[in-house]
C-alpha positions as a printed Julia matrix, in Angstrom:
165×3 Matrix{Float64}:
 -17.74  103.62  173.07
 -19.62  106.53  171.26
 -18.67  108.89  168.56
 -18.98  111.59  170.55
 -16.2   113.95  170.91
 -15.45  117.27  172.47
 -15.47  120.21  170.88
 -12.62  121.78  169.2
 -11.46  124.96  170.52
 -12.18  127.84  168.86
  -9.27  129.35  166.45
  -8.52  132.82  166.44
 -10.77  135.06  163.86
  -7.9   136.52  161.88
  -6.87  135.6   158.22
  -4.53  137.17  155.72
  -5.76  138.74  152.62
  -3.9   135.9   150.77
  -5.7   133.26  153.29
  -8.6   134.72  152.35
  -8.74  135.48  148.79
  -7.47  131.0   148.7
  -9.92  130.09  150.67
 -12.64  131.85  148.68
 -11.3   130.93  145.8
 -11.67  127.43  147.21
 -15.77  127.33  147.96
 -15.9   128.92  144.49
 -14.29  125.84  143.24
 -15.91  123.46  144.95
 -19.57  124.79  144.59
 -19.52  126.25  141.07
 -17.31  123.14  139.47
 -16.93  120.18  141.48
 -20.06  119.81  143.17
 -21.51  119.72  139.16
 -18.99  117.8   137.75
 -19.87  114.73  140.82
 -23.53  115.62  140.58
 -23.61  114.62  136.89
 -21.47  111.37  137.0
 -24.04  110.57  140.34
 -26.87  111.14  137.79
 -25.14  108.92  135.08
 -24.33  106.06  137.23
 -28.16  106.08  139.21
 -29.18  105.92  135.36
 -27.18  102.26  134.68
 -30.03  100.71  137.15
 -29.22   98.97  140.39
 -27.74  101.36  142.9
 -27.16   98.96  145.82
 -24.11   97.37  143.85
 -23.0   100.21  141.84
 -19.47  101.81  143.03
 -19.75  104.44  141.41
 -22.91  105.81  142.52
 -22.41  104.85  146.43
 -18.5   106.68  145.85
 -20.23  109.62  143.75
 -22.71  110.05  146.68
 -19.54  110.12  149.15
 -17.83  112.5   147.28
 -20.83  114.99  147.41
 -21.35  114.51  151.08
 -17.57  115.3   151.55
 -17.73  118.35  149.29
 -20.68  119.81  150.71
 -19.81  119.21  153.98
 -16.1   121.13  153.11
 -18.27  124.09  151.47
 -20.64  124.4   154.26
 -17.49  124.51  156.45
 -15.88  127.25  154.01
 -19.66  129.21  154.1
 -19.39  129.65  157.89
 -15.81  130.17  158.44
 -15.23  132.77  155.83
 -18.69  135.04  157.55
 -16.79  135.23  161.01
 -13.36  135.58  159.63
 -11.82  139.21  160.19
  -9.15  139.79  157.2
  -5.73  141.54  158.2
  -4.6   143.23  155.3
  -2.39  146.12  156.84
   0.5   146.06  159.23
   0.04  147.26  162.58
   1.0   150.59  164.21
   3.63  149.53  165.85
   5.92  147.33  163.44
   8.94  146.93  165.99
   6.52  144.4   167.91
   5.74  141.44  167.1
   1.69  141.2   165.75
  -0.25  138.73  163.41
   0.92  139.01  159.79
   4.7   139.07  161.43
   7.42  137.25  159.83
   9.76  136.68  162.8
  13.62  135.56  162.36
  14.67  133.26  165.33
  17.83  132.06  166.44
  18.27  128.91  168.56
  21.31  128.0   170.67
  22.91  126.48  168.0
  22.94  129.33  165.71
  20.51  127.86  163.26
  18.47  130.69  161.79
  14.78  129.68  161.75
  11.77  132.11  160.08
   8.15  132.24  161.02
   5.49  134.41  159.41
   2.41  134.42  162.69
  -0.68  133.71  160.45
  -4.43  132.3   161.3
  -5.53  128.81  161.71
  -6.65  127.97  158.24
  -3.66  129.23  156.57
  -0.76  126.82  158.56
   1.83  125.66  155.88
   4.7   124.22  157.84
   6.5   124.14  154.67
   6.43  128.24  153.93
   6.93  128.47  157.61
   3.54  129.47  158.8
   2.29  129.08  161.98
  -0.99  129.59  163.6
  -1.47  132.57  165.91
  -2.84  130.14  168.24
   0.1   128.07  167.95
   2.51  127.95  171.38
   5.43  129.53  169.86
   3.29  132.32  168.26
   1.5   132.96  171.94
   5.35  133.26  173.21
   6.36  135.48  170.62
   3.51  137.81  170.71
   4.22  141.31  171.6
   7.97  140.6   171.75
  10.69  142.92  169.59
  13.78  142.21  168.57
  16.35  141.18  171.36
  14.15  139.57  173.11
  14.25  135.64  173.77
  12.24  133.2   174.69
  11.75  130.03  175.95
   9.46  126.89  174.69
   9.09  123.56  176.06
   9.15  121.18  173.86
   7.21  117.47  173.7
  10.25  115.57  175.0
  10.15  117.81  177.88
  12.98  119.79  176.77
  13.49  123.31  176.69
  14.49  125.49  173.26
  15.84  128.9   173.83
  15.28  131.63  170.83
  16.35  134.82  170.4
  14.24  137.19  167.96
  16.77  138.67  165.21
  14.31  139.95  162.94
  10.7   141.61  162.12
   9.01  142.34  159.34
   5.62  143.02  157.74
């Protein structure tokens, strides 16, 4: 069995200006204080002699390959990213940026704001644009229903009750 796996599919482009601004803020962190603060207990613990046994130079090491492997990730994604920072034209559709209010058959009141892959928070109630629910909800207004299959095989029928920007 190898390591290799397949590719992951490419997320959609779009960000928030909040998205953005913490992810930035993020590679900032990581290159300007982190990445010193590890590089400087690596160089105290290669100092103390044998590295072969030392834990805290092999962990220091780890925790530089992890952070520059997170801020060449960061470098990357934030030069193709395109920032949505305005609402769209038409606000009585549903767009990216959207926070949509959903009722289920139940009459449970459930709210969504449509944002891009790196910003998913399932506790604010953000999901991807790529996300199934999003794709359904796309382009919809309010009225409108729709149906989503769930992973038990089971249906879910929501009605949108609410846009906003």
């Amino acid at each position: 069995m190898g390591r290799w796996r397949p590719p992951q599919p490419k997320s959609s482009p779009y960000i928030t200006q909040e998205g953005y601004d913490r992810l930035n803020e993020e590679l900032r962190y990581l290159w300007k204080v982190k990445r010193p603060e590890v590089t400087q207990s690596v160089k105290e613990a290669a100092a103390q002699g044998d590295r072969s046994e030392n834990a805290e130079y092999i962990y220091g090491k780890k925790q530089l390959r992890e952070i520059d492997r997170r801020v060449r990730y960061l470098s990357k994604r934030l030069e193709h990213i395109k920032v949505v920072d305005r609402a769209p034209d038409d606000t009585s559709r549903i767009f990216f940026g959207a926070w949509v209010t959903l009722l289920d058959e139940e009459d449970h009141q459930r709210r969504y704001r449509i944002v891009g892959a790196d910003e998913i928070d399932p506790a604010k109630g953000y999901i991807s644009i790529d996300a199934p629910l999003a794709r359904q909800l796309l382009k919809k207004q309010v009225g409108d229903e729709v149906t989503i299959q769930r992973g038990d095989g089971d249906e879910l029928w929501l009605e949108i009750t609410g846009i906003d920007y």
